[in-house]
PAZAPA-4460 file (N, C-alpha, C; in steps of 0.05 Angstrom, whole numbers, plus 32768, in hexadecimal, padded with zeros to 4 digits):
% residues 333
    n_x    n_y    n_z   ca_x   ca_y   ca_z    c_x    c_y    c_z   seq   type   mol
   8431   87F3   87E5   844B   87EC   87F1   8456   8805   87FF     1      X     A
   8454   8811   87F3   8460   883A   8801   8481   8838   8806     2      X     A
   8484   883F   881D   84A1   884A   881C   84A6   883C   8831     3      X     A
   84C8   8834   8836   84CC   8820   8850   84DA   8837   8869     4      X     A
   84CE   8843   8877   84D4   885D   8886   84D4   8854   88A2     5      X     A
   84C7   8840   889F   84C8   8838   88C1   84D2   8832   88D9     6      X     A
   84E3   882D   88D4   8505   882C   88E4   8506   884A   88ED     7      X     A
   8500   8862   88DC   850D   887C   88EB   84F2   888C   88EB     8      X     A
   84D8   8883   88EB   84C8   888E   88F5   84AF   8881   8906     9      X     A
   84B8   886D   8915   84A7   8867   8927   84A2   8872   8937    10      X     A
   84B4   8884   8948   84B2   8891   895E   849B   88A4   895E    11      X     A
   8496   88AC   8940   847F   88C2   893D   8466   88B4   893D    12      X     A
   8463   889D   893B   8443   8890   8935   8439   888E   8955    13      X     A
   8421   88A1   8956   8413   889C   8974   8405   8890   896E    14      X     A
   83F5   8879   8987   83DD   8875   8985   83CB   8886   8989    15      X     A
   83B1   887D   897D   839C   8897   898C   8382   8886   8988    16      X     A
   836C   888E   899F   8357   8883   898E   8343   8893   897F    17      X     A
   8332   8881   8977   8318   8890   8968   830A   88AC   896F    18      X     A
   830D   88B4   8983   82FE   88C9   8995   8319   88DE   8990    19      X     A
   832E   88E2   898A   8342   88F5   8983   8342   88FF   8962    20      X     A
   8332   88E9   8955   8332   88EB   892D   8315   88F6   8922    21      X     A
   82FF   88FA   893A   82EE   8909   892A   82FA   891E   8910    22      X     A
   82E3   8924   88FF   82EF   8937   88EC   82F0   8926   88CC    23      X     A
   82F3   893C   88BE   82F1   892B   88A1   8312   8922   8896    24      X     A
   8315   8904   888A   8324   88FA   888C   8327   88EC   886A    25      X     A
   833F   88FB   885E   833C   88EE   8843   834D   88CD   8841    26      X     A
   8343   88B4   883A   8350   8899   8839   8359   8899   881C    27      X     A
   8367   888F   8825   8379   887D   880B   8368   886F   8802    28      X     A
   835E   8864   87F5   8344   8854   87E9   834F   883D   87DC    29      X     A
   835F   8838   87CD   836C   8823   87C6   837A   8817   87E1    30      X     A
   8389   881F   87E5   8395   8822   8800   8386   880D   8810    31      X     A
   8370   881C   8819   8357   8810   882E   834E   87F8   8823    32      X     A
   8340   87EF   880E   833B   87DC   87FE   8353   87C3   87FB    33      X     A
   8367   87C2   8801   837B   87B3   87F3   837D   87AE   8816    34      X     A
   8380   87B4   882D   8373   87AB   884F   8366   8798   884E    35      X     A
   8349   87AC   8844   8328   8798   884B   8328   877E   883D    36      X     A
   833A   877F   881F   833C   875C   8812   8354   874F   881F    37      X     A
   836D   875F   8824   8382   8754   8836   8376   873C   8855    38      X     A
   8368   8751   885B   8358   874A   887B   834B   8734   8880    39      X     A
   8334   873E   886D   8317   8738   8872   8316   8718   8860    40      X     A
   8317   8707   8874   8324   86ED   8865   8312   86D7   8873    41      X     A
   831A   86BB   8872   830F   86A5   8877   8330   86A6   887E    42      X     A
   8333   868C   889C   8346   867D   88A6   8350   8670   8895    43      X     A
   834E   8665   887A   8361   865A   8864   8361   8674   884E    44      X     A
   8363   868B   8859   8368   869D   8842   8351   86A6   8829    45      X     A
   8344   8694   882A   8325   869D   881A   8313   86B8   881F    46      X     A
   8318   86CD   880D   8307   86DE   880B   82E9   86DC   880F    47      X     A
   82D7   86F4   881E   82BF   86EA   8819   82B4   86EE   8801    48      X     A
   82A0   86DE   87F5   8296   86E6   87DC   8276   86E0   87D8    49      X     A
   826B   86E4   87C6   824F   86E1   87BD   8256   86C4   87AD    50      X     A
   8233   86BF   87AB   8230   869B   87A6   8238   86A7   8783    51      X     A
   823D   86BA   8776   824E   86B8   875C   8269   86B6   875B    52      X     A
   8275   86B7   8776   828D   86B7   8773   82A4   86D3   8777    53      X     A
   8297   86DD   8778   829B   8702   8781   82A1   8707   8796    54      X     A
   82BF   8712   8794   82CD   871B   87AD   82BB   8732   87BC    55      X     A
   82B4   872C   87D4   829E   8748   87E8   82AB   8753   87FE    56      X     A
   82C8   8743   8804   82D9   874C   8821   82D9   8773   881C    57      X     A
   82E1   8775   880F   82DD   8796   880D   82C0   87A6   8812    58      X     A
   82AF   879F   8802   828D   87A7   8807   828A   87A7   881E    59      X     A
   8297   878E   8838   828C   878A   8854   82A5   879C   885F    60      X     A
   82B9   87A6   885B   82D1   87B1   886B   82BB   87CA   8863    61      X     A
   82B8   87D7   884B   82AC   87F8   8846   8295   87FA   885C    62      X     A
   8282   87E1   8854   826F   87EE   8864   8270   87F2   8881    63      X     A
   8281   87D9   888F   827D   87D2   88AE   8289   87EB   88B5    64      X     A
   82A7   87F8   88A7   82BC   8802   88B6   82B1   881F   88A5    65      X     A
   82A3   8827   8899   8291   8844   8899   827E   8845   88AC    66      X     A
   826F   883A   88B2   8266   8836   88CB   8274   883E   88EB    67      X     A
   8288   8838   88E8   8291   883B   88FD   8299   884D   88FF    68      X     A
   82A9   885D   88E4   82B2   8875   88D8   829E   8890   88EA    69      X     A
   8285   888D   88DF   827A   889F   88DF   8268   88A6   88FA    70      X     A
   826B   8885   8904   825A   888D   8928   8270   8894   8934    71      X     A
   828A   8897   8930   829A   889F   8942   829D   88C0   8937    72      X     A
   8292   88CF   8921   8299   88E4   8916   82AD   88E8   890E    73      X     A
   82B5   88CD   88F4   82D1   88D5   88E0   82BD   88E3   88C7    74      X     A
   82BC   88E9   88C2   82AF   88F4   88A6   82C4   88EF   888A    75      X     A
   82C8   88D1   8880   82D7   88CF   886B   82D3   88DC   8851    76      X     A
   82E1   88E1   883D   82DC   88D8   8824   82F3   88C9   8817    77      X     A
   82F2   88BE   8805   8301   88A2   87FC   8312   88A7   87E3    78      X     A
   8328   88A3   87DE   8333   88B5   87C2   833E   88A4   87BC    79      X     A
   833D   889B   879E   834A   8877   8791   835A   888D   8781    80      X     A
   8366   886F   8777   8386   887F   876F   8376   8887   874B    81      X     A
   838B   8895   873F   837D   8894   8726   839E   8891   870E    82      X     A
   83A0   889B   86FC   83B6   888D   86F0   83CD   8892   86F2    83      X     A
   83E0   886E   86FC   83FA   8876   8704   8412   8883   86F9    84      X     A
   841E   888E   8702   8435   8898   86F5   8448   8886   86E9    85      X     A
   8451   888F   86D4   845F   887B   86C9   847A   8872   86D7    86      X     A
   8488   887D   86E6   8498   8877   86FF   8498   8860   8707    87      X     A
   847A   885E   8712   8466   8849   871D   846C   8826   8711    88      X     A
   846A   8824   86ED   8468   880D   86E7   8477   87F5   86F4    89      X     A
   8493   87FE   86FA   849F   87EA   8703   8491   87DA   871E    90      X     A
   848B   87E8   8739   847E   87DE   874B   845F   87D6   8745    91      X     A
   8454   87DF   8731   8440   87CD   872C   843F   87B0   871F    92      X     A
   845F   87B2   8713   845C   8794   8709   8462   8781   871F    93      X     A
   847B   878E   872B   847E   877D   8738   8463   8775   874F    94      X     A
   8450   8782   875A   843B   8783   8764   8428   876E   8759    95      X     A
   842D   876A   873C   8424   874F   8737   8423   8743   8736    96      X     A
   8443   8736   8734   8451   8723   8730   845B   871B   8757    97      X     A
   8456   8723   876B   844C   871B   877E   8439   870A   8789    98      X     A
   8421   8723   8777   8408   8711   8787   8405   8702   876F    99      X     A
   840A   86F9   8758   840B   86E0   8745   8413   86C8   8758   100      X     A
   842B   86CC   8769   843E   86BF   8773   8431   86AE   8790   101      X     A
   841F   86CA   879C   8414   86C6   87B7   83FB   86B3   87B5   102      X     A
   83EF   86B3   87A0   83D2   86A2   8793   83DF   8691   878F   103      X     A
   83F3   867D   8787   83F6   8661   8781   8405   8656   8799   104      X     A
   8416   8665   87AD   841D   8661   87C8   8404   865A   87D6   105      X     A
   83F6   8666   87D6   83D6   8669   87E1   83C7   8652   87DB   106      X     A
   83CD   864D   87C4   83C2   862E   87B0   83D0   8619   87C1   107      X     A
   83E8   861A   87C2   83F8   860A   87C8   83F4   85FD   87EE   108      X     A
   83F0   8614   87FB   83F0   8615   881A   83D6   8606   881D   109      X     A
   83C3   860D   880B   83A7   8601   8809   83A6   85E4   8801   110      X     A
   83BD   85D8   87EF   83B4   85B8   87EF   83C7   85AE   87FE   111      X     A
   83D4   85BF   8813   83E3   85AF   882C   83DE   85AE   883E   112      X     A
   83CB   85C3   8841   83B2   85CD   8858   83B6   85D6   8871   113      X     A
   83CC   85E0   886B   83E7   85F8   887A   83D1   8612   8876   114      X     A
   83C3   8614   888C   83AA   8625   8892   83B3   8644   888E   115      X     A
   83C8   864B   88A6   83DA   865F   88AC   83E3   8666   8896   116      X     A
   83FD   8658   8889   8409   8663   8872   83F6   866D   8855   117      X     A
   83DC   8657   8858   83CC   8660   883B   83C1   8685   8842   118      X     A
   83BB   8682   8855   83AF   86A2   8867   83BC   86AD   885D   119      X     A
   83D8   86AD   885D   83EE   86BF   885F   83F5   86C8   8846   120      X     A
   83F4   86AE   8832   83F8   86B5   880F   83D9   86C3   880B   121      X     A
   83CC   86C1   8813   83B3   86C9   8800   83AD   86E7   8801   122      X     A
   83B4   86F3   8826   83BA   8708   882E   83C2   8714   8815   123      X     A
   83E0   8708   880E   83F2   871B   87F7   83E9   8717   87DE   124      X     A
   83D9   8706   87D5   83CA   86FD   87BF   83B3   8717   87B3   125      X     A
   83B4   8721   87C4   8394   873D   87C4   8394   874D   87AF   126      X     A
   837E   874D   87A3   8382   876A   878B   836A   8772   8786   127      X     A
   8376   8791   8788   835D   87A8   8789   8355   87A7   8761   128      X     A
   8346   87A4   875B   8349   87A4   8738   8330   87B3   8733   129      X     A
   8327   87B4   8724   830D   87C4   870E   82F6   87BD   871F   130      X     A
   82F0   87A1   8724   82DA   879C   872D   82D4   87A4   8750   131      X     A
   82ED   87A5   875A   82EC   87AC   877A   82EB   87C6   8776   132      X     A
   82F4   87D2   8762   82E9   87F3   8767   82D6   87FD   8763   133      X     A
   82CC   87F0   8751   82AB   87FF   8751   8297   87F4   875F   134      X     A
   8298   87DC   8765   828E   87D6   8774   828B   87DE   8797   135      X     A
   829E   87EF   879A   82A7   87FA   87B7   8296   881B   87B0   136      X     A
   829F   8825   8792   8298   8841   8790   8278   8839   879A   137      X     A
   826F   882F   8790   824A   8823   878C   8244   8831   87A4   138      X     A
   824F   8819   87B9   8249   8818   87DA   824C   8830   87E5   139      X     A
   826A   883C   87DD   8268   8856   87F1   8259   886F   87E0   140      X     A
   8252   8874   87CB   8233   887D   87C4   8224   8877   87D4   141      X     A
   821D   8863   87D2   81FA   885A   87E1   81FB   8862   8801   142      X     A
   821F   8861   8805   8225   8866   882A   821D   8887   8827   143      X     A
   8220   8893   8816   821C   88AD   881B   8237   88B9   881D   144      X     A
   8253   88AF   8816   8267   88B2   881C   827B   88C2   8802   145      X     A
   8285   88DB   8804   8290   88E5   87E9   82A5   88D1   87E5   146      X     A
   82A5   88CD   87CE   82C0   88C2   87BC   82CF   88D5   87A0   147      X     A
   82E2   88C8   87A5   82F9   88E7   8792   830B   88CF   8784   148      X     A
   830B   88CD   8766   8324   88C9   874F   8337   88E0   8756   149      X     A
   8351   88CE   8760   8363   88DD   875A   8373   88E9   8743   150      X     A
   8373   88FB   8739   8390   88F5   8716   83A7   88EA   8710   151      X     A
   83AD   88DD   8735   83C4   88CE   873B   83C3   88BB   8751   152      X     A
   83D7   88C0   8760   83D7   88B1   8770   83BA   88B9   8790   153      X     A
   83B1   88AB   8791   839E   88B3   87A9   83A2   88BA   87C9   154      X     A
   83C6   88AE   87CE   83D0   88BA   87E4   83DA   88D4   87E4   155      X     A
   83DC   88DB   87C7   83E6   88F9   87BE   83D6   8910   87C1   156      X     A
   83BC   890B   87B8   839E   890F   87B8   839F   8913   87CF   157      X     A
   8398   88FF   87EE   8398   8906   8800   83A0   8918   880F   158      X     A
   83BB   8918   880A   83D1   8927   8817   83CC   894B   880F   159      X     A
   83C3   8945   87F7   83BA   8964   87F4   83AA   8975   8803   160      X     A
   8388   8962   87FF   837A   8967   8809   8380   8972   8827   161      X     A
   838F   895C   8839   8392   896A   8853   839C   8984   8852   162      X     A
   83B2   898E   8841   83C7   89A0   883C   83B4   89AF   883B   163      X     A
   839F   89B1   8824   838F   89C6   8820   8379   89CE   8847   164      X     A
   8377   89BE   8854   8367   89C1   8862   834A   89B5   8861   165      X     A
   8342   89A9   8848   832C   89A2   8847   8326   897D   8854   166      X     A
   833B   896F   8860   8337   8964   886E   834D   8959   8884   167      X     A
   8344   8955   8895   834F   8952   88B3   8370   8946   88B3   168      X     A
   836F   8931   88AC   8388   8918   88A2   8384   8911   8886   169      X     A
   8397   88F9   887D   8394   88E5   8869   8396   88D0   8876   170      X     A
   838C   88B7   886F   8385   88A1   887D   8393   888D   8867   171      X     A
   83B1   887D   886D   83BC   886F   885C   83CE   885D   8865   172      X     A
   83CF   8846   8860   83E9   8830   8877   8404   8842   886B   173      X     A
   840A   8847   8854   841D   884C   8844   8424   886D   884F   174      X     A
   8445   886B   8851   8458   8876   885E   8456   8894   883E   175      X     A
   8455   8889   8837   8460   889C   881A   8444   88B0   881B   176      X     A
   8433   88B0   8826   8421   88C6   8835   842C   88D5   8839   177      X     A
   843D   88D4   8854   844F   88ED   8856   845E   88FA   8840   178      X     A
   846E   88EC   882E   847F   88F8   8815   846E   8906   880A   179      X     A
   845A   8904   8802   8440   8915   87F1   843E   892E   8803   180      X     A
   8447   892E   8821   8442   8949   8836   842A   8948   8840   181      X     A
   8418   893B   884C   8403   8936   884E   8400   893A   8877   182      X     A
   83FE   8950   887A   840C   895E   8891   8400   894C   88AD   183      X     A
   83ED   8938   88A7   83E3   8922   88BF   83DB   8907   88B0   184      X     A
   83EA   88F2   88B3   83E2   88D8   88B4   83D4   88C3   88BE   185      X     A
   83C6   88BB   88C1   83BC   88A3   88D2   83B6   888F   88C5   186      X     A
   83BF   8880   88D1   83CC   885F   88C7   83B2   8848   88D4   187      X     A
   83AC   8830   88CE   839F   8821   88E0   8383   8823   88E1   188      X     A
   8376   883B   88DD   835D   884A   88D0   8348   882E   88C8   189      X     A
   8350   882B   88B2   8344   880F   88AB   8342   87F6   88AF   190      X     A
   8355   87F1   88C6   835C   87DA   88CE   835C   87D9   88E8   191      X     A
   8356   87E3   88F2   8358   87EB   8913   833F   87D1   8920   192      X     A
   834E   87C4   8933   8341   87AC   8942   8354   8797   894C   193      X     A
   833F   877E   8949   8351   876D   8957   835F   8760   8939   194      X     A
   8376   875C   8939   8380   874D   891A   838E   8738   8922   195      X     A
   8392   871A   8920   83A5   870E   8915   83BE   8719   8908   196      X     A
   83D2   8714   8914   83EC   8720   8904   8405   8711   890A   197      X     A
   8410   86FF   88FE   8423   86E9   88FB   841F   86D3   890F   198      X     A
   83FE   86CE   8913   83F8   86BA   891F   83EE   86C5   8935   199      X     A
   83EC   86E0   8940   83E6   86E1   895E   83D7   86F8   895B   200      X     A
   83C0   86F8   8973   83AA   870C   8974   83B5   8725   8971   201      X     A
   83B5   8740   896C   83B8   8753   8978   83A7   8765   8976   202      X     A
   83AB   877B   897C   839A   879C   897B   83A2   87A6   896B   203      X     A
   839D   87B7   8951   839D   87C7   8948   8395   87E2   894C   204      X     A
   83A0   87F2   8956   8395   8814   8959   8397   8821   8945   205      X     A
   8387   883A   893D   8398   8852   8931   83B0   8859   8937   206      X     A
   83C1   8865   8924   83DA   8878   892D   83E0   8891   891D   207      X     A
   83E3   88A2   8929   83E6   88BC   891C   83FB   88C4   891B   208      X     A
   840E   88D0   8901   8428   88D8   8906   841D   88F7   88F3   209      X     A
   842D   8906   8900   8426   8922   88F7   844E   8928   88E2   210      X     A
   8445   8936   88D0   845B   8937   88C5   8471   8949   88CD   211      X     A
   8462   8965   88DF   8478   8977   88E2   8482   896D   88F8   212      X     A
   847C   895B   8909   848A   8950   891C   84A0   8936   8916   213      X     A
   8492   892C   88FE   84A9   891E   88F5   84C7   8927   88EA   214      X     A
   84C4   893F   88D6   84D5   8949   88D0   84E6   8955   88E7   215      X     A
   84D9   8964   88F5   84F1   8972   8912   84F6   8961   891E   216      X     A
   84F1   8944   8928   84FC   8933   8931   8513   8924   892B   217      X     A
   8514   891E   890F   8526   891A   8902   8537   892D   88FC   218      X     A
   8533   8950   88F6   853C   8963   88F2   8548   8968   88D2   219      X     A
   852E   8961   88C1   852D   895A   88A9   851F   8969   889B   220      X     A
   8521   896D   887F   84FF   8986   8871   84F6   8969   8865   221      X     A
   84ED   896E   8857   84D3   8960   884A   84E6   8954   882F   222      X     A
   84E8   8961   8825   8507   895A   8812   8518   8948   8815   223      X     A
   8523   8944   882D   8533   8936   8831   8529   891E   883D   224      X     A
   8515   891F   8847   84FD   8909   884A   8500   88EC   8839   225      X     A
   84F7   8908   8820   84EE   88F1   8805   8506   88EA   87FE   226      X     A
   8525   88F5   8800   853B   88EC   87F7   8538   88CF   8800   227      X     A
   853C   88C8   881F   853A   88BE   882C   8523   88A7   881E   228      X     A
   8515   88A9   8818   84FB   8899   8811   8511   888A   87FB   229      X     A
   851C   889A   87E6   8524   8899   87C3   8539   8882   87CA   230      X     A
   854F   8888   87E0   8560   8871   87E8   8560   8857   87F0   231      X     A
   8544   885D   87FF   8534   8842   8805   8524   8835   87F3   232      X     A
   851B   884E   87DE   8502   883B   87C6   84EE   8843   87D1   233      X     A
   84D8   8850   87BF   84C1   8853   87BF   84B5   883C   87A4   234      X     A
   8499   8844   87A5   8485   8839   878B   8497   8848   8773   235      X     A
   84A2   8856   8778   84AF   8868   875B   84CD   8860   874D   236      X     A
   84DB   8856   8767   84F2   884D   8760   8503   883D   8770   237      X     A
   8512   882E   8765   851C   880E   8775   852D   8815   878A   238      X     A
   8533   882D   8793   8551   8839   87A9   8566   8826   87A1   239      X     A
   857F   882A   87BD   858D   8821   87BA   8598   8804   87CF   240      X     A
   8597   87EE   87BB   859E   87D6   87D5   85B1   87DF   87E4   241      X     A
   85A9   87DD   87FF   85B9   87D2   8814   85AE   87ED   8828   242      X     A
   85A3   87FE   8822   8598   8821   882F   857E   8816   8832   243      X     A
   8584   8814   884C   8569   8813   885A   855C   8833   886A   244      X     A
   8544   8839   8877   853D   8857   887B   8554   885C   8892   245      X     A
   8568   884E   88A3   857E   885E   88BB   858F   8864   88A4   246      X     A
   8594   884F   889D   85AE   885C   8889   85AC   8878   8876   247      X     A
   8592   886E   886A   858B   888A   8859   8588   88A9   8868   248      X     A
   8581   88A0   887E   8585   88B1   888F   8597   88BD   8897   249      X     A
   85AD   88B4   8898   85C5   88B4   889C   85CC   88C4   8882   250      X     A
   85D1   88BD   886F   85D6   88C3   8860   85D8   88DE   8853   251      X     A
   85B3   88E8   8856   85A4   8901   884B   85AF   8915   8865   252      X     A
   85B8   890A   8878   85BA   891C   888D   85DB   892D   888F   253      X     A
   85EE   891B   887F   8602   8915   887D   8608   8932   885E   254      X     A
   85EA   892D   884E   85F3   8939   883D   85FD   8935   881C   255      X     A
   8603   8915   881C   860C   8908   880C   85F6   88F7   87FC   256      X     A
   85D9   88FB   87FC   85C8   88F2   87EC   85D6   88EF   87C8   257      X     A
   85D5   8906   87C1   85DC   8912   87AA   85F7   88FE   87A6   258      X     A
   8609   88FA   87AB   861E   88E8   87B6   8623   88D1   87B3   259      X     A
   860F   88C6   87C1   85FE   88A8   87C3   85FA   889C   87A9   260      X     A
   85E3   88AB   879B   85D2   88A6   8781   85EF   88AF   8776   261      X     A
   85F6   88B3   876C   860B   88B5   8759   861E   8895   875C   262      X     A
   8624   8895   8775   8635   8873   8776   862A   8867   8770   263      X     A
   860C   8867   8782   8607   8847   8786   85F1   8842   8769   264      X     A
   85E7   8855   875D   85D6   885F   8744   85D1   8870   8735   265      X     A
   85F0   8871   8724   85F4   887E   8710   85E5   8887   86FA   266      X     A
   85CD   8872   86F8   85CA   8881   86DD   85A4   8888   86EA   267      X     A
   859D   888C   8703   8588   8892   870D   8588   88B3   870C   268      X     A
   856D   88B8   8704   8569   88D7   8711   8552   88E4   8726   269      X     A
   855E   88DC   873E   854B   88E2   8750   8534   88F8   8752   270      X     A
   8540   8914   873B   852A   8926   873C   8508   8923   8731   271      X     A
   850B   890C   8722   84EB   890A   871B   84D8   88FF   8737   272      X     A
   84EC   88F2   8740   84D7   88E3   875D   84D4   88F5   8767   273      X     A
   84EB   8905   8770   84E7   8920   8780   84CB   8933   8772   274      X     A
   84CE   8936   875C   84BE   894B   8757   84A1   8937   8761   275      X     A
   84A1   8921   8758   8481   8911   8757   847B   8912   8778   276      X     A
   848A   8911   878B   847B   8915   87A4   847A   8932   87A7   277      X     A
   8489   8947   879E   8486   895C   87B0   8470   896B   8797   278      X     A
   846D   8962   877F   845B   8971   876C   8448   8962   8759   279      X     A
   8438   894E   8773   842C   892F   8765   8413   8948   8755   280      X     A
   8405   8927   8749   83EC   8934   8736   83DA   8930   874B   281      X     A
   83C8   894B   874E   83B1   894B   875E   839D   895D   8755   282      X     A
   8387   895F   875F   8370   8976   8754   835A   8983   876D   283      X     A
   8352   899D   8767   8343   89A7   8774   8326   89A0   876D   284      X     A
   831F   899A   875D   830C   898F   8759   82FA   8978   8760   285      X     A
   82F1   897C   877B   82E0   896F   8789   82C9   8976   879D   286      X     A
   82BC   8970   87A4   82A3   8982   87BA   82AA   8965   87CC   287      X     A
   82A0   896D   87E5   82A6   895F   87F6   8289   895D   880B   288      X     A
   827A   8946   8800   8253   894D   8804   8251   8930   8813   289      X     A
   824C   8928   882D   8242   8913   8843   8224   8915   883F   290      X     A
   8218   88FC   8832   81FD   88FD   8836   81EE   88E5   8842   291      X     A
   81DC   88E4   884F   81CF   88D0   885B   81CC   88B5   884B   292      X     A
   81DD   8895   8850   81D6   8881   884A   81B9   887D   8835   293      X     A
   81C2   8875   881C   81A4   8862   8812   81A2   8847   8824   294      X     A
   8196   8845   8831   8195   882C   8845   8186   8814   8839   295      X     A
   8173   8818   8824   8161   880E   8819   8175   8808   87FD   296      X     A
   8185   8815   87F0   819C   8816   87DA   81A8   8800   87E3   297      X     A
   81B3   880A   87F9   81CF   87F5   880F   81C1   87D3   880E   298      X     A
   81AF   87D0   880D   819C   87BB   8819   819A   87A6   87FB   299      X     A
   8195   87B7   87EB   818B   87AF   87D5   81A9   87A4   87C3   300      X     A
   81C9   87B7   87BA   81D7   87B1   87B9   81EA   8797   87C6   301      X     A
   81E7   879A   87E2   81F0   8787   87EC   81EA   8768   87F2   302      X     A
   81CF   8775   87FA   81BA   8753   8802   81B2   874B   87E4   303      X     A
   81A8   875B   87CD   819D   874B   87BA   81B3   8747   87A6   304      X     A
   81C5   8758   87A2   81DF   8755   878E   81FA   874A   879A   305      X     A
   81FF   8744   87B3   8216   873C   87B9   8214   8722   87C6   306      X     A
   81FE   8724   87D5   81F8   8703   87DF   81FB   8709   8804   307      X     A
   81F7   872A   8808   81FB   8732   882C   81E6   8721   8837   308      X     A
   81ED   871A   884B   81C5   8719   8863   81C3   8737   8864   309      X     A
   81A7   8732   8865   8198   8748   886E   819F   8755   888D   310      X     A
   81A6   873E   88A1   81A7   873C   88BD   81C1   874A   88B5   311      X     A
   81D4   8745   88AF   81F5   874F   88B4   81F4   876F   88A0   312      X     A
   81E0   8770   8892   81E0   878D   8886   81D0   879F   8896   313      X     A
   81B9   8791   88A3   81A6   87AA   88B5   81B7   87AE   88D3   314      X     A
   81D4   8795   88D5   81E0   879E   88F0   81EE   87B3   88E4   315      X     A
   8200   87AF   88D3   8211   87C3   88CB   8202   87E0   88C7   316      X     A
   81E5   87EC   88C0   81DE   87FC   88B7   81D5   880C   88DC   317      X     A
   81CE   87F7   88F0   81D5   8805   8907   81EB   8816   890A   318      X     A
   81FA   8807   88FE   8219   881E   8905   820E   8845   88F6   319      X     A
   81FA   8840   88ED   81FE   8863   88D9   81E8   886C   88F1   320      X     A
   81DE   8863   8901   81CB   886A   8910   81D5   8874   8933   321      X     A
   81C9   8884   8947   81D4   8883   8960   81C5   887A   896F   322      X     A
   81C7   8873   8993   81BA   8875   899C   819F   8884   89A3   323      X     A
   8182   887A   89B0   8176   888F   89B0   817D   88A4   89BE   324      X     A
   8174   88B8   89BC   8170   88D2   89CA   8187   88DF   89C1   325      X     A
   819E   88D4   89AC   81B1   88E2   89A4   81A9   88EE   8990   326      X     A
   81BF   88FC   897C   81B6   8901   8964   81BB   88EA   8951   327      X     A
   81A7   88EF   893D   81B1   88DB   8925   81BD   88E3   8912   328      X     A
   81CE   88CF   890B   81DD   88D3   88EF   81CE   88E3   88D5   329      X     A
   81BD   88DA   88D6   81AB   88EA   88BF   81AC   8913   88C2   330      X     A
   81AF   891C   88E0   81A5   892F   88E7   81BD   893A   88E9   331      X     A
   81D1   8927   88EB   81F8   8932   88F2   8204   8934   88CF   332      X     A
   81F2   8928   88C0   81FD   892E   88A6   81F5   8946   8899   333      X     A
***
C-alpha cells in the first residue's frame, strides 16, 4: 500500500527508458511479486496456474521480466520483506480483510459474468503467501539471480543498499521508498508495457524520482517528508482523516505538525514511526554474486514441476542470450 504522496510529488517522477537504468538495481521482491499475480491474469481475472491448481503468474512475471532485466543490463538482486514490525499489524489485517472481501466480489462478478469487474476484484484479491515465496526464491536461484531476507521491511533493505552504494536504485511502486531515504527510485520496473488500466490500453514506462530533488523542490529535509507521510498514514499508522499529502504539506511547512497530532490525535506518538523510517532494521550482511542461468534447472522446474511448455520456456531463455557477434550473457556475467 506505501504512503499516499502523490498529489505533491508527481512533478519529480520522470520517465526514462531502459537504456538510462543499466547498473545493479535492488527490487522490492514482495513488492514485485504482488504486480506479476496482480497482472498476469486471464480476462475474467483467473490467475495462471499448473494442472494442480498452483498459482504460476509470478514464476512467468520472474522469469520473462529478468530476462529483459538483464539483456538490457539491469543487474537485479531481489530482497523479500522479512519480519514485520509490530507497527505494521494493523495494515496487515486490514490487507486481509480486503482481499477476503476482493475474492468473493470476484466470486460474485464471475456468476454475473461482468468480465471487467471480476478482473478488477481478483486484481485486489492477490496474495504473495509462503508458497509464492519460495517458489519465486527457487527460480531466481536457478536464474542465477542474488536474493536477500530482509530483518524487516524489504523497501528498507533496499533503500539502504542504494545509500550504501552497492546498488544503483531501489526498484518499488511504493512511495514510502523514499521515507526509508533510498536516494533513487524507480517505479514501473516490473510492470513496464502495454497494461489495461480502468478498461483502456495504455503504456507503462519506468519513472525515476531521485530524492534530493524531491526534497529541494518542495524545500523540505527528509524529516519532514515522513511527517508528511505520518499525517497522511503509512503501513505504520492510520494519520489523520481529512489530511491528505497538500494539506500535510501545508501543514509541516507551516510548522504545526507537532500541533496537528496533538488535536486531531491525542493519544498518538508519532516518534516510533519516525524513528522506524529513519532507523529501520537492515543488515550488512550480504554478497552480491550474478551467475549464469541453470537453463537445464529452469527447464526442469518449470516444464516438469509447474506445467510451462517447453516452447514458452526456451523463448523466454532467449531473453539471457544476445545476438550473434555480440557478447553473451554468460561472458557479461
Amino acid at each position: 500500500m506505501g504512503v499516499a504522496l502523490r498529489d505533491i510529488i508527481a512533478d519529480y517522477k520522470k520517465p526514462v527508458g531502459f537504456e538510462s537504468l543499466a547498473g545493479t538495481a535492488a527490487v522490492d521482491a514482495n513488492n514485485a511479486l504482488y504486480q506479476f499475480l496482480s497482472i498476469i491474469r486471464q480476462p475474467d481475472g483467473t490467475p495462471l496456474m499448473d494442472q494442480r491448481g498452483r498459482v504460476t503468474s509470478h514464476l512467468s512475471g520472474i522469469l520473462f521480466r529478468t530476462a529483459t532485466f538483464l539483456t538490457r543490463g539491469i543487474k537485479p538482486v531481489f530482497v523479500f520483506d522479512g519480519k514485520p514490525a509490530a507497527l505494521k499489524q494493523g495494515t496487515i489485517d486490514e490487507r486481509r480483510k480486503i482481499r477476503s472481501e476482493a475474492a468473493e466480489a470476484w466470486k460474485d462478478a464471475l456468476e454475473r459474468g461482468d468480465e471487467e469487474a471480476a478482473y478488477k476484484h481478483a486484481q485486489a484479491s492477490s496474495r504473495v503467501d509462503a508458497a509464492v515465496i519460495a517458489s519465486a526464491k527457487e527460480l531466481l536461484h536457478l536464474l542465477g539471480i542474488p536474493v536477500l531476507d530482509a530483518p524487516g521491511e524489504g523497501e528498507a533493505q533496499a533503500a539502504f543498499m542504494a545509500q550504501r552504494g552497492d546498488v544503483r536504485y531501489a526498484v518499488s511502486q511504493d512511495y514510502d521508498t523514499l521515507l526509508f531515504g533510498a536516494p533513487v527510485l524507480v517505479r514501473n520496473l516490473t510492470v513496464s508495457g502495454k497494461r489495461k488500466i480502468r478498461g483502456r490500453l495504455v503504456t507503462v514506462v519506468p519513472e525515476r524520482m531521485v530524492l534530493a530533488d524531491v526534497l529541494a523542490g518542495l524545500a523540505l529535509s527528509r524529516e519532514q517528508l515522513i511527517q508528511i507521510g505520518i499525517l497522511v498514514g503509512t503501513d505504520f499508522n492510520d494519520g489523520i482523516t481529512g489530511i491528505g499529502a497538500k494539506t500535510g504539506l501545508k501543514i509541516v511547512r507551516s510548522g504545526e505538525f507537532a500541533l496537528k497530532i496533538r488535536e486531531k490525535a491525542p493519544g498518538f506518538d508519532p516518534e516510533p514511526v519516525m524513528d522506524l523510517f529513519l532507523h529501520p532494521q537492515v543488515t550488512t550482511e550480504y554478497a552480491l554474486a550474478w551467475k549464469p542461468p541453470d537453463c537445464e534447472g529452469i527447464r526442469k522446474m518449470l516444464c516438469d514441476g509447474y506445467d510451462f511448455s517447453p516452447e514458452r520456456v526456451d523463448k523466454a531463455l532467449e531473453g539471457f542470450s544476445v545476438k550473434a557477434g555480440q557478447k553473451t550473457l554468460q561472458d557479461w556475467f
